[in-house]
C-alpha positions in Angstrom: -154.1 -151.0 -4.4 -155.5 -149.2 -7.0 -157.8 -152.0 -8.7 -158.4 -153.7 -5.7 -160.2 -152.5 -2.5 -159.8 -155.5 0.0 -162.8 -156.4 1.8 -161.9 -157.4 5.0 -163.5 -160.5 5.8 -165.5 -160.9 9.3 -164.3 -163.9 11.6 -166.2 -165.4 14.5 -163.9 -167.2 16.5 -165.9 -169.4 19.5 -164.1 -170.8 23.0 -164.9 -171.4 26.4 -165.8 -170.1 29.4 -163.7 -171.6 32.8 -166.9 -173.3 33.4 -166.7 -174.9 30.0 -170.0 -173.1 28.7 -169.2 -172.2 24.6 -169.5 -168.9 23.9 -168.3 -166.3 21.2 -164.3 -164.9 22.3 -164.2 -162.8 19.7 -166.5 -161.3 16.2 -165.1 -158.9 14.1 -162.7 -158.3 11.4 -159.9 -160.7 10.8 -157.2 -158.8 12.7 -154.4 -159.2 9.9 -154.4 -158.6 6.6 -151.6 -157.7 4.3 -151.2 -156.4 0.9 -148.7 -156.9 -1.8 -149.4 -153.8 -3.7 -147.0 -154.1 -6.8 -148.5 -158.0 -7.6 -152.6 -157.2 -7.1 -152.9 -159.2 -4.0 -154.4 -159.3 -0.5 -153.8 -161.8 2.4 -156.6 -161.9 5.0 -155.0 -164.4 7.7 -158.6 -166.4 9.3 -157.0 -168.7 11.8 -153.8 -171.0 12.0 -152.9 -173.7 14.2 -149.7 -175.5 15.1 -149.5 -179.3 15.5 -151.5 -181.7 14.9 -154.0 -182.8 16.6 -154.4 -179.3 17.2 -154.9 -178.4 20.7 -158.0 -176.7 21.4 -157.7 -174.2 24.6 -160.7 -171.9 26.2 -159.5 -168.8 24.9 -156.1 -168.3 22.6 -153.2 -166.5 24.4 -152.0 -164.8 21.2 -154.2 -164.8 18.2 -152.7 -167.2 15.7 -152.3 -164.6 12.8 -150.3 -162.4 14.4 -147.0 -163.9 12.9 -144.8 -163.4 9.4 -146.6 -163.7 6.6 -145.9 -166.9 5.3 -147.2 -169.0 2.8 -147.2 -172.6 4.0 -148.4 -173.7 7.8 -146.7 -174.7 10.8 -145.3 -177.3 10.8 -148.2 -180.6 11.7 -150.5 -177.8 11.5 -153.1 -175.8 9.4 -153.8 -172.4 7.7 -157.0 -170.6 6.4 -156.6 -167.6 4.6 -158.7 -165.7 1.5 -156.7 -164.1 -0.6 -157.6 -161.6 -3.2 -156.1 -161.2 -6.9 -156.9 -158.2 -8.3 -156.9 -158.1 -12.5 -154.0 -156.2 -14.2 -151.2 -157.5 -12.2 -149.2 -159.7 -14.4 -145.7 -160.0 -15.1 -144.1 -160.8 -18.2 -144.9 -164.5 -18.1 -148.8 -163.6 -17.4 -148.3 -165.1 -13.7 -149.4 -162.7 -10.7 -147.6 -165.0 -8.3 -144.2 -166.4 -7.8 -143.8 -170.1 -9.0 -143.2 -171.9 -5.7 -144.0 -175.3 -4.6 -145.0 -176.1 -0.2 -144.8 -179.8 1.3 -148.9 -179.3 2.5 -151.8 -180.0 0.9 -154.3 -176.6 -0.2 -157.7 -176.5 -1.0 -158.3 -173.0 -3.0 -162.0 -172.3 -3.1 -163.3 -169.2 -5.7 -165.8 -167.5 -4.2 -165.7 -164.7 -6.9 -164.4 -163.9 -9.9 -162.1 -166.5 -12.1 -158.0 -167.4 -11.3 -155.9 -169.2 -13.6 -153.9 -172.3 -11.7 -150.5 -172.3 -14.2 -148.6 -175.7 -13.6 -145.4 -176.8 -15.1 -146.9 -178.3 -18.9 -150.5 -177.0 -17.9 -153.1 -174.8 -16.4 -156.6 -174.6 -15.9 -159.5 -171.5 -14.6 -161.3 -171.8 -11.9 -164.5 -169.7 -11.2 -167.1 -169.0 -8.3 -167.8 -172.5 -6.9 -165.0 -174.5 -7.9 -162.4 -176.1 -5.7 -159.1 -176.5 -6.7 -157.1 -179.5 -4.5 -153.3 -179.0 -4.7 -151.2 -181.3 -3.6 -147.3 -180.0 -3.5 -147.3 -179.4 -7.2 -144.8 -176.3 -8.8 -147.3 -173.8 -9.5 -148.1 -170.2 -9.6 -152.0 -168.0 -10.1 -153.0 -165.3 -12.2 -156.3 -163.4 -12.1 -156.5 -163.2 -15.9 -160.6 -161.7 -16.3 -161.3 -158.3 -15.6 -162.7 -158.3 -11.8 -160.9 -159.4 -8.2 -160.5 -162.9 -7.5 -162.1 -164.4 -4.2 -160.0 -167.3 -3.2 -160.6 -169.0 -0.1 -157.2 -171.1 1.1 -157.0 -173.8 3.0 -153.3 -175.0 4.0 -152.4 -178.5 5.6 -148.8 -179.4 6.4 -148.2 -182.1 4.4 -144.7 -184.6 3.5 -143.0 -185.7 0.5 -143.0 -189.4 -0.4 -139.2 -190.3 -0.6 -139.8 -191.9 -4.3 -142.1 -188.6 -5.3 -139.3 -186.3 -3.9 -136.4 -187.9 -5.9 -138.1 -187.4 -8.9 -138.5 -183.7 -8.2 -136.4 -181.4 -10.2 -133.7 -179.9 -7.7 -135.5 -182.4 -5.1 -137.0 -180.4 -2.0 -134.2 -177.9 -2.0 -136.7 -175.2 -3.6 -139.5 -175.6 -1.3 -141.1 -172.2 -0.2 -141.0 -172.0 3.3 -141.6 -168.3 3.9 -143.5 -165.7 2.4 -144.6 -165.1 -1.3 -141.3 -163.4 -1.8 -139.0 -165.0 0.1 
């Protein structure tokens, strides 16, 4: 991407031994990260899990990333990601994401830079140190100031109340259940 170099973030990832003695399994760069060239942004996939409670093994067969990119987590599970919105990506309607709405609950926390959280009658900046809590609201983000945007994701599968679902425009028909495009 031209206005944004992705810094690959670094992910320690601890286990067990078959003697059950914690050690480090694995240090290094997270080993998936995508981009999305024509809309400014990076994906840098930290860990995901799948169920809830999440089962905790010595040593994962398959990393956890390796999947789809996809926006929301498994379902009963969990999602970390930092993403990364570079400035000078926004369309028409000054958004640098899709408008899209998951059943989970995110916390989005700026590391750097400032993003714009755009909501149906609203929307509000965050900046370096903020935490955003968003709970299956219609939404989209645009990185609005002149620098890339830092945003630390974290994604947990989350359900509808039946009386806050029937007052949902188009109800939970347009719930994004794939990636940022799909």
């Amino acid at each position: 991407m031209s206005a944004l170099e992705p810094r690959v973030p670094r992910r320690i990832v601890t286990g067990h031994t078959p003697d059950g003695v914690s050690v480090v399994v694995s240090d290094g760069p997270v080993p998936v990260s995508r981009e999305l060239p024509e809309d400014g942004v990076a994906f840098h996939e930290i860990w995901s899990t799948e169920g809830a409670p999440a089962r905790i093994v010595a040593v994962e067969p398959q990393d956890p990333t390796e999947r789809l990119l996809a926006v929301p987590p498994p379902p009963r599970g969990t999602k970390i990601r930092i993403n990364e919105f570079a400035p000078g990506h926004l369309d028409d309607r000054g958004l640098q994401s899709p408008v899209h709405r998951t059943a989970s609950v995110d916390y989005g926390i700026v590391l750097e830079g400032e993003i714009t959280l755009v909501l149906d009658d609203s929307e509000v900046t965050a900046r370096a140190g903020d935490v955003v809590v968003q709970r299956g609201t219609d939404h989209a983000w645009a990185n609005r100031g002149d620098v890339v945007a830092r945003v630390v994701f974290v994604l947990v599968d989350g359900e509808f109340d039946d009386g806050l679902a029937a007052t949902l425009p188009g109800g939970l028909a347009g719930l994004m259940h794939g990636g940022p495009r799909d």
